[in-house]
C-alpha positions, 0 to 999 in steps of 0.5 A, spaced: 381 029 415 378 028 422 371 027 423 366 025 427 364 026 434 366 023 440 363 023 448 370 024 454 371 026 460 377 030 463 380 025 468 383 026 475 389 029 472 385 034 467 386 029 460 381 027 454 383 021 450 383 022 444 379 016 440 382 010 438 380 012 430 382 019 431 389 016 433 389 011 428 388 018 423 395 022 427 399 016 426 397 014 419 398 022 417 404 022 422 400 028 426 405 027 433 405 034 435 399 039 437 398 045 438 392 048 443 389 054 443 383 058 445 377 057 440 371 061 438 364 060 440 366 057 447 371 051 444 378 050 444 382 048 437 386 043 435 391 043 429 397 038 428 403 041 427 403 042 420 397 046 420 398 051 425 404 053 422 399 054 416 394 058 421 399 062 424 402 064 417 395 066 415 395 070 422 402 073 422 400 077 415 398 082 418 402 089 421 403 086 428 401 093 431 394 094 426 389 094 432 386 088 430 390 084 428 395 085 435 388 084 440 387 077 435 394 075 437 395 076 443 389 072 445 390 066 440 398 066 442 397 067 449 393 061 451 396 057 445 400 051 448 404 045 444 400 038 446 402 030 444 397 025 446 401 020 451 402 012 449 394 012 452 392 017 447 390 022 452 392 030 452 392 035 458 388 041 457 391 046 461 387 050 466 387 057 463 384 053 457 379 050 461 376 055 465 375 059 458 371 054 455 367 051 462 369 044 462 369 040 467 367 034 466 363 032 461 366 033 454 366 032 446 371 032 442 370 032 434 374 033 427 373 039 423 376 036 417 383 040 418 383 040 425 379 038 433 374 041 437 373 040 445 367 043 448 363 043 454 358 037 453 351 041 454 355 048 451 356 044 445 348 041 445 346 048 445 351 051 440 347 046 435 340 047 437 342 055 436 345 053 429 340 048 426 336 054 421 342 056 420 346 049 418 340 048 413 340 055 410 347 054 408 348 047 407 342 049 402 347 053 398 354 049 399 351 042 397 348 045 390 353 049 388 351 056 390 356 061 392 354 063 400 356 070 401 360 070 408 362 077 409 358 080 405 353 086 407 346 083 406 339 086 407 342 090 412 345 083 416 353 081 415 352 074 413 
């Protein structure tokens, strides 16, 4: 499990480094090989191997000329590339992935339990004050064993 948050910058050559405790994880786990794609909210994602290939199964069980589902391919599979930490543990972000989340110089990296985040430092600030009500609202329900009702049409609001 990845977790925890952890301040980078994008050097002269457009890597972050992956933290050391992270690295450690990627070993243990056997987590080698990658795969970077566009994000929602702002972020790029980042899932070992075994766990794209699990997303990706997810995604492709939909007719690939559903509407919908086809617009969602083609941006999760266009900007999506195959990255390995180097023996200094940094990863190379390429350029259309970064145009796409604002980074620059200052970024966060973090686990997500099954997969990473890269961020814009001051995007990812603001995402986190955007959410806080909410983060309570929900980590009421989910800490006390209530079932949150995601996707569901409430007092007129999808949830």
């Amino acid at each position: 499990m990845y977790y925890g948050e952890f301040q980078s910058r994008l050097d002269d050559k457009n890597r972050i480094t992956v933290p050391t405790r992270f690295r450690e994880t990627m070993n243990v786990l056997g987590h080698a090989i990658w795969h970077m794609t566009r994000g929602f909210d702002g972020c790029i994602f980042l899932f070992h191997q075994d766990e794209w290939r699990r997303v990706c199964s997810l995604i492709d069980r939909y007719p690939a000329m559903g509407a919908q589902a086809l617009d969602f391919r083609r941006m999760w599979y266009s900007s999506a590339v195959e990255v390995r930490p180097d023996p200094q543990g940094r990863i190379p972000v390429p350029a259309a992935l970064r145009d796409m989340a604002g980074l620059d110089k200052d970024v966060v990296l973090f686990g997500v339990g099954d997969h990473l985040e890269i961020w814009d430092k001051e995007t990812w600030r603001t995402f986190q004050r955007s959410k806080e009500a909410e983060y309570k609202a929900t980590g009421s329900l989910l800490l006390t064993g209530e079932q949150p009702r995601w996707g569901v049409a409430e007092k007129g609001v999808e949830g």
